[in-house]
C-alpha positions as CSV (number, residue, x, y, z in Angstrom):
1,X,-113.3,100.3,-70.1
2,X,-111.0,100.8,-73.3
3,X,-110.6,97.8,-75.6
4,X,-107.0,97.0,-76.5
5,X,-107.3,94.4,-79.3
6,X,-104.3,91.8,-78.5
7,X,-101.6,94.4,-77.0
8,X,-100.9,94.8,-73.5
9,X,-100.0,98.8,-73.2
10,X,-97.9,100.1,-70.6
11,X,-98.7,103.9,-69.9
12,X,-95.8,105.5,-67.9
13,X,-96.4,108.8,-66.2
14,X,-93.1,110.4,-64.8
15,X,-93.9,113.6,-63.1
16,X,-91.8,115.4,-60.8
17,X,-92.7,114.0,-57.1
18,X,-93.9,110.5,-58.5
19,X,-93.9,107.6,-60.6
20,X,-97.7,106.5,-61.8
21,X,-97.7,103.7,-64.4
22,X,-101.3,101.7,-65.4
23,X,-101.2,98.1,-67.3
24,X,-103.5,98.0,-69.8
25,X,-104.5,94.3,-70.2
26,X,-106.0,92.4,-73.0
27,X,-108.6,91.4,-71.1
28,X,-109.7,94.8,-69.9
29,X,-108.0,94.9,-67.0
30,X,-106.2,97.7,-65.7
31,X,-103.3,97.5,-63.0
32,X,-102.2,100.7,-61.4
33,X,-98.7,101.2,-59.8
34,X,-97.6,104.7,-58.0
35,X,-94.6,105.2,-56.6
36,X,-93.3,108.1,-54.5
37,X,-89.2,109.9,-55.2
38,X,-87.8,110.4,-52.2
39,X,-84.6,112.8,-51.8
40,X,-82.9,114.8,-53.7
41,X,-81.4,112.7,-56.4
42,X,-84.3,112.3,-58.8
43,X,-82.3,110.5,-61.4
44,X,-81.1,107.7,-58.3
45,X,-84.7,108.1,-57.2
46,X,-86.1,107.4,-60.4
47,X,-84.3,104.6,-61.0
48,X,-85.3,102.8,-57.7
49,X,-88.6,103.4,-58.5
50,X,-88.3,101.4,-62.5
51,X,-87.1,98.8,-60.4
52,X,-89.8,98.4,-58.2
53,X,-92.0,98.8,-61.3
54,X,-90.0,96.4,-62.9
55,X,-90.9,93.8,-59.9
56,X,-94.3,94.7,-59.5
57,X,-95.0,94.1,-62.8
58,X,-94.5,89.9,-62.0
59,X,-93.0,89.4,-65.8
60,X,-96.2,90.6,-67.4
61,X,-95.2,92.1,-70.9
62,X,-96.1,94.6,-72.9
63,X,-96.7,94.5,-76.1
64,X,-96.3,98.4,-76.4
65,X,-95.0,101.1,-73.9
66,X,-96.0,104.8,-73.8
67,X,-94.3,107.1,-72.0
68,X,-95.5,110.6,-71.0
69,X,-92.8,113.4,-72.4
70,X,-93.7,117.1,-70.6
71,X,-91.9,118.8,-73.7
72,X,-92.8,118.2,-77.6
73,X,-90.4,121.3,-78.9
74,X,-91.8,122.8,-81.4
75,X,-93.6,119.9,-82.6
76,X,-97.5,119.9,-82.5
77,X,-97.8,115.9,-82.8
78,X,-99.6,114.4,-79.5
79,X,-97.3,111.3,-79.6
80,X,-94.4,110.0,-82.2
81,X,-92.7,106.6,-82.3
82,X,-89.5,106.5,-80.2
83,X,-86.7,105.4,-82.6
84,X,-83.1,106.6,-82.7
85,X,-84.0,109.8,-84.7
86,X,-86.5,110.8,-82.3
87,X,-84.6,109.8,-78.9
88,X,-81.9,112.3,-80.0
89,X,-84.1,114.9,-81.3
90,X,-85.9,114.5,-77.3
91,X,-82.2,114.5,-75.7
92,X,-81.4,118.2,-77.5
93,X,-84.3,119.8,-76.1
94,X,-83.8,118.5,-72.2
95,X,-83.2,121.9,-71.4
96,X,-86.5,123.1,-72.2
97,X,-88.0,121.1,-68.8
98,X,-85.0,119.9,-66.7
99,X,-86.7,118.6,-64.1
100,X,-88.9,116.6,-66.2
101,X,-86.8,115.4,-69.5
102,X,-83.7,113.5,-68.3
103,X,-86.1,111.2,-66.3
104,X,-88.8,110.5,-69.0
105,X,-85.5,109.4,-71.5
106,X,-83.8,107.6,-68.6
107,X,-87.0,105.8,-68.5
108,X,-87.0,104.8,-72.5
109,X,-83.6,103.7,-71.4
110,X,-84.5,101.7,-68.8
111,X,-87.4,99.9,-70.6
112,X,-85.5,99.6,-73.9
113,X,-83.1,97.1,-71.9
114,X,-85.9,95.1,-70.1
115,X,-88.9,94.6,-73.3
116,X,-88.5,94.2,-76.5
117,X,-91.1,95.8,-77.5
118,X,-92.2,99.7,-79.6
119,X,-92.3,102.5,-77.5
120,X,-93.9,105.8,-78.0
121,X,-93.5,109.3,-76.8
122,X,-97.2,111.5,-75.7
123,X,-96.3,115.1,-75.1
124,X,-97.7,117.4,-72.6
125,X,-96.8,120.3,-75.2
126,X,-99.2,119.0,-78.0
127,X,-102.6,120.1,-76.7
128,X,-101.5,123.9,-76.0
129,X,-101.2,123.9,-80.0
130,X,-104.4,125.2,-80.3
131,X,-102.9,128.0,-78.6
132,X,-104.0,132.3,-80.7
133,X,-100.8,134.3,-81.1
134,X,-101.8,136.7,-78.7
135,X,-101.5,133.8,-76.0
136,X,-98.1,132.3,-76.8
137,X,-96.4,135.5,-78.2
138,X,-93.4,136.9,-75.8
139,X,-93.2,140.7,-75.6
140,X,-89.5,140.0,-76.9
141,X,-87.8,140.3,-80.6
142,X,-89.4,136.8,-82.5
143,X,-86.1,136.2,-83.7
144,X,-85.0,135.0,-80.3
145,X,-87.7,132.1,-80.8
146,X,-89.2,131.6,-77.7
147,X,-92.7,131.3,-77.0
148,X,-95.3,130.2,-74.6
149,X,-95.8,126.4,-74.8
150,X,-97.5,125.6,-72.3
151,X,-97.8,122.0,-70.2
152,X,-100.2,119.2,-68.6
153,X,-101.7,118.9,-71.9
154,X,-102.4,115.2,-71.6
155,X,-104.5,115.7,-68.6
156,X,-106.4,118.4,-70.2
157,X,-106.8,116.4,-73.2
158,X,-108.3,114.0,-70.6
159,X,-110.4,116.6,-68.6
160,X,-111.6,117.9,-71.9
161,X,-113.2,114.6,-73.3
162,X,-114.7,114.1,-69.8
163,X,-116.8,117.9,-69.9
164,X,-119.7,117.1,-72.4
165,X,-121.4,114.3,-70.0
166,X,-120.6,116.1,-67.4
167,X,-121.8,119.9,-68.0
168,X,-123.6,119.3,-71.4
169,X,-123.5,121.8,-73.9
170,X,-122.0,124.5,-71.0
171,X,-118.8,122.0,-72.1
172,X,-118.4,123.9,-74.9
173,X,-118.3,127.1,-73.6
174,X,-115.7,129.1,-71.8
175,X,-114.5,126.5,-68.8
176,X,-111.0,126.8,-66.6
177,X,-109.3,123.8,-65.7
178,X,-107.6,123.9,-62.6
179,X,-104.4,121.2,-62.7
180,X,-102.8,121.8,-59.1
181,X,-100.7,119.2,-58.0
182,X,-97.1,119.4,-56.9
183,X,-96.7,120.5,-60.5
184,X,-99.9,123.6,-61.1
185,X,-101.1,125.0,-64.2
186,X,-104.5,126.4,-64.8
187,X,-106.0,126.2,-68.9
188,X,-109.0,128.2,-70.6
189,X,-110.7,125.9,-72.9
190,X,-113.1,127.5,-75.1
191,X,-115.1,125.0,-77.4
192,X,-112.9,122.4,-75.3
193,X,-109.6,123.7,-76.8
194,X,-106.5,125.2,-75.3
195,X,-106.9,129.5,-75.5
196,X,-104.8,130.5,-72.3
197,X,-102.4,128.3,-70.0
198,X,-100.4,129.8,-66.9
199,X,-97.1,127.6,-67.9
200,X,-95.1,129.6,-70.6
201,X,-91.6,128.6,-72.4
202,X,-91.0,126.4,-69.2
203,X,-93.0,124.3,-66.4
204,X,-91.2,126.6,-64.0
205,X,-93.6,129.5,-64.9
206,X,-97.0,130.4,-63.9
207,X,-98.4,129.6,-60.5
208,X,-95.7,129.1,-57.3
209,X,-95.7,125.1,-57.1
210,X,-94.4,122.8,-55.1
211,X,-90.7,123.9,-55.3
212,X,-90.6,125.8,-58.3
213,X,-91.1,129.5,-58.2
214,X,-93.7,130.0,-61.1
215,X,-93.7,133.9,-62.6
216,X,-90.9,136.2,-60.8
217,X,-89.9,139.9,-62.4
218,X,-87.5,139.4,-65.0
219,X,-85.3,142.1,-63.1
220,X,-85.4,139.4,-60.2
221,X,-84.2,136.6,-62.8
222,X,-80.9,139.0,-63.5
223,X,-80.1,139.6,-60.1
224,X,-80.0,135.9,-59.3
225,X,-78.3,135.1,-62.1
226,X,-75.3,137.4,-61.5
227,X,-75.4,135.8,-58.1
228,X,-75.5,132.1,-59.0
229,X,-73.8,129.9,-61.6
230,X,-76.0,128.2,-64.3
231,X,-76.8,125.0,-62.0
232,X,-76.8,126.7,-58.8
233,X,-79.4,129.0,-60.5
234,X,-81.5,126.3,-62.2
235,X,-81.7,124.6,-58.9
236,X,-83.1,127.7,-57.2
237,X,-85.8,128.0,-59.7
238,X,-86.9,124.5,-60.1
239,X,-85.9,122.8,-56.7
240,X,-85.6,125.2,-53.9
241,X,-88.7,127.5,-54.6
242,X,-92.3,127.7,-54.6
243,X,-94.1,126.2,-51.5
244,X,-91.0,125.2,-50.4
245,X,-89.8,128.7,-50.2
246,X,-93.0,130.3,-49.0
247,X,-93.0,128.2,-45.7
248,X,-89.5,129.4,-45.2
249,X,-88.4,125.6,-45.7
250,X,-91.1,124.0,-43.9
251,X,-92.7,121.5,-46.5
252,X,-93.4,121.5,-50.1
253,X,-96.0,119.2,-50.3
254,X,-99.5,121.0,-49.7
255,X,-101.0,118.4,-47.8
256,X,-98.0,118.9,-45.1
257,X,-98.7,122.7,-45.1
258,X,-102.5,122.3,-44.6
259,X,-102.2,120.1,-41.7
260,X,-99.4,122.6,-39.9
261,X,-100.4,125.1,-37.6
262,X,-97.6,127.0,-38.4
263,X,-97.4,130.8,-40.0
264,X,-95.0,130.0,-42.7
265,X,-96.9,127.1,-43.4
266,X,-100.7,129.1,-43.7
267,X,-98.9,131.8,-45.4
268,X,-97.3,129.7,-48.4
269,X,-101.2,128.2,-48.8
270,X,-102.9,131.4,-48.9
271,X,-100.3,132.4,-51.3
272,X,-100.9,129.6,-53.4
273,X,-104.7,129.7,-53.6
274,X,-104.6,133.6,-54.0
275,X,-102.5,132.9,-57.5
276,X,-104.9,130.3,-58.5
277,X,-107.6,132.7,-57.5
278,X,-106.2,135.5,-59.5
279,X,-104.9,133.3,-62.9
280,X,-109.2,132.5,-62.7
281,X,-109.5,136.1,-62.4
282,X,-107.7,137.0,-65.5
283,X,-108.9,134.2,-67.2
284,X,-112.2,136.1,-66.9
285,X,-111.5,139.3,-68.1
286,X,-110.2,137.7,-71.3
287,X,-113.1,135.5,-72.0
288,X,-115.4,137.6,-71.5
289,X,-116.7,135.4,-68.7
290,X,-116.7,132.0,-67.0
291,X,-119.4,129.6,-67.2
292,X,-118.0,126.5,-65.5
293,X,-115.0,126.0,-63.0
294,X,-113.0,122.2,-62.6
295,X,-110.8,121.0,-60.1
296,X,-107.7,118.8,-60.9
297,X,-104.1,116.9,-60.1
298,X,-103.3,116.3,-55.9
299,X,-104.7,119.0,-54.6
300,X,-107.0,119.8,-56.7
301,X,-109.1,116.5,-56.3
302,X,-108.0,116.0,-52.4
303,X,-107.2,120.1,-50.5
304,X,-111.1,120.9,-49.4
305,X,-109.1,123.5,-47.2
306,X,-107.4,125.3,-50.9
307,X,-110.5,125.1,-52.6
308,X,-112.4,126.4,-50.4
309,X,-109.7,129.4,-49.9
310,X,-109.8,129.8,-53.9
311,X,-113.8,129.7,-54.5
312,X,-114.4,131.6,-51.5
313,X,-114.1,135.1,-53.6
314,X,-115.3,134.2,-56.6
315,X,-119.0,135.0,-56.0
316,X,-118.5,138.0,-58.7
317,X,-117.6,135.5,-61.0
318,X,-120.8,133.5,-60.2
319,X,-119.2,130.5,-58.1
320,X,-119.6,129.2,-54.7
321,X,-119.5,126.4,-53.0
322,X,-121.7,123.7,-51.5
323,X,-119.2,123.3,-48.0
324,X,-120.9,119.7,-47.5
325,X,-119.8,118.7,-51.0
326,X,-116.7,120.7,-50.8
327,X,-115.8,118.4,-47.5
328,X,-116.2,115.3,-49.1
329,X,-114.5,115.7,-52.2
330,X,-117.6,114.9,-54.5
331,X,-117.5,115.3,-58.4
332,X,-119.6,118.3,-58.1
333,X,-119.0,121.2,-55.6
334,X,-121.1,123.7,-56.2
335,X,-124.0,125.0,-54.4
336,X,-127.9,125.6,-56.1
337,X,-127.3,129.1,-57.2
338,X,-123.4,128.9,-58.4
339,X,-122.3,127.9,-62.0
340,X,-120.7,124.5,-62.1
341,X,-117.7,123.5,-60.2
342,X,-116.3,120.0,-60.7
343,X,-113.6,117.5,-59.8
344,X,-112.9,115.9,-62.5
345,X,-109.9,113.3,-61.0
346,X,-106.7,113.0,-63.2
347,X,-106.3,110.0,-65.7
348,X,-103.4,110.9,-67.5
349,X,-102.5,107.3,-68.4
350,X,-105.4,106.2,-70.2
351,X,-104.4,109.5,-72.0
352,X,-101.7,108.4,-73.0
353,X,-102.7,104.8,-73.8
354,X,-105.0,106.1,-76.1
355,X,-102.6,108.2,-78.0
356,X,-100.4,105.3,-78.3
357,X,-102.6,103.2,-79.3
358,X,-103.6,105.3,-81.9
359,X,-100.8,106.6,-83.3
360,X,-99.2,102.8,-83.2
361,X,-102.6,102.0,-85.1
362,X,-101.8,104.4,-87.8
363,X,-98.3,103.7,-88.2
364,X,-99.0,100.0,-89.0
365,X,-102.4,100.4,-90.5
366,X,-104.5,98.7,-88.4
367,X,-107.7,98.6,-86.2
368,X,-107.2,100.5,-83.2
369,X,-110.2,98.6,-81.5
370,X,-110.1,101.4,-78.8
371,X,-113.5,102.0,-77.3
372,X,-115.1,105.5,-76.1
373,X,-115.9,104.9,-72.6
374,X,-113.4,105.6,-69.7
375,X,-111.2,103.4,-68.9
376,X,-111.6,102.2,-65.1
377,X,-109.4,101.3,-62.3
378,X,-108.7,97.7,-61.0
């Protein structure tokens, strides 16, 4: 349980598919609320679901709000105060993640005109800053400035201060984090910080997601774009690939395309684990190795059926699966012989609670009275 002193937090987690919020009470309580977009109209959708938030939460108020941002810019802070300097240094960089950005500010917006209360910004970005220059260099001129930046920090961040009870001192070695949700990213931690990340200068790179496209030849990117207009093309990338795509329009959502029987849908999974499969494979040769291997985000936690397609040629590497444990979805999947393979579920709320909590702590030079142990669900 985490210890909040005599402030309520709210934690708001906008992703790209969902809503998740978590109350953090000052009695220790925690109240989770999830709520699902629905069509096409993310901003319309987001909206509805504030309001339902809005309802749920039965006039409980907070005494501070904390909002996830998936883009920092350039920044390497894990979390800044949201005042008029910094809401209009976040609205000039929505083009970095246009999925993601316009909704996280429209839901500073949103809460600005219901509490009265601080609000603070925790950025996916910040724990990637760890990042060598070999990892987030482009092969392009550095005066363009762009760069790798890499995303899902905050759950990483989260992962990360799980690994030493969980693995010991293998925690510290070199592990690969597996974030595969309807957003994916994998991460190399080495000494439990950021080395490698499959995301680049956008959340649309890497891995094929849910219905963006991940890493496509550049000479692809030209020929679409002398075939699109800007917004035509940006919806391609971000809205009408990935999955989406690869079952030939069948379903985006992985747990859809693992209960089809169909072709298109089989051959958008196998495409997906065989990415994950191979970003583990690179990950590898890089390190040198892999001594531990951990499962998070939606399908990470819940799709027995992808990881058993993305362990199940990784016994060069040393890993294999216990099927029984593998079936059930326990925290540890790996059979007698193989190196560790974990679920380690997603809590990237109490993330960004804590962050909040902190930096709000610093800013007005107080006790954070934040304790180490996890914070648990109601």
């Amino acid at each position: 349980m985490i210890g909040y002193g005599l402030m309520n937090i709210l934690a708001i987690n906008s992703g790209s598919s969902s809503l998740k919020v978590s109350l953090f009470m000052t009695n220790g309580e925690r109240k989770n609320f999830r709520y699902a977009y629905s069509g096409s109209d993310y901003t319309h959708s987001h909206t509805n679901a504030f309001n339902a938030l809005l309802a749920d939460l039965e006039n409980k108020q907070p005494s501070l709000i904390a909002h996830r941002f998936v883009h920092g810019g350039e920044i390497a802070d894990a979390a800044r105060l949201i005042d008029a300097n910094e809401q209009a240094r976040l609205q000039s960089i929505t083009y970095l993640a246009p999925l993601h950005m316009p909704t996280n500010l429209l839901g500073v917006d949103l809460c600005a005109k219901q509490f009265n209360c601080p609000q603070i910004a925790c950025f996916d970005t910040a724990f990637h800053a760890t990042l060598p220059e070999i990892a987030y260099r482009l092969a392009i001129p550095q005066a363009l400035k762009l760069r790798r930046y890499g995303f899902h920090g905050i759950n990483y961040a989260h992962v990360a201060k799980q690994l030493p009870k969980l693995l010991g001192a293998i925690a510290k070695g070199r592990i690969v984090v597996a974030h595969l949700g309807h957003g994916a990213s994998l991460c190399l931690l080495v000494n439990l910080y950021s080395v490698d990340t499959s995301m680049g200068y956008s959340a649309a790179g890497g891995i094929a997601m849910g219905t963006r496209c991940g890493d496509i030849d550049p000479g692809v990117m030209l020929e679409l774009a002398k075939r699109y207009d800007d917004a035509e093309f940006s919806s391609l990338i971000y809205e009408k690939s990935g999955l989406l795509a690869l079952s030939d329009g069948e379903s985006s959502e992985m747990s859809a395309l693992t209960a089809s029987n169909s072709k298109n849908a089989s051959f958008a999974v196998a495409y997906f684990a065989r990415q994950v499969r191979a970003t583990i494979g690179s990950y590898a040769a890089k390190a040198g190795g892999i001594d531990a291997l951990v499962f998070t985000g939606g399908i990470g936690e819940h799709s027995k059926q992808v990881r058993a397609l993305i362990c199940e040629q990784l016994g060069f590497l040393g890993f294999a699966l216990n099927t029984e444990s593998n079936r059930a979805n326990l925290a540890i999947l790996n059979n007698a012989s193989s190196k560790p393979i974990l679920i380690v579920p997603a809590d990237e709320e109490v993330e960004i609670a804590r962050l909040a909590k902190n930096l709000y702590a610093e800013v007005n030079h107080v006790s954070t009275g934040i304790e180490s142990r996890q914070a648990q669900s109601s």
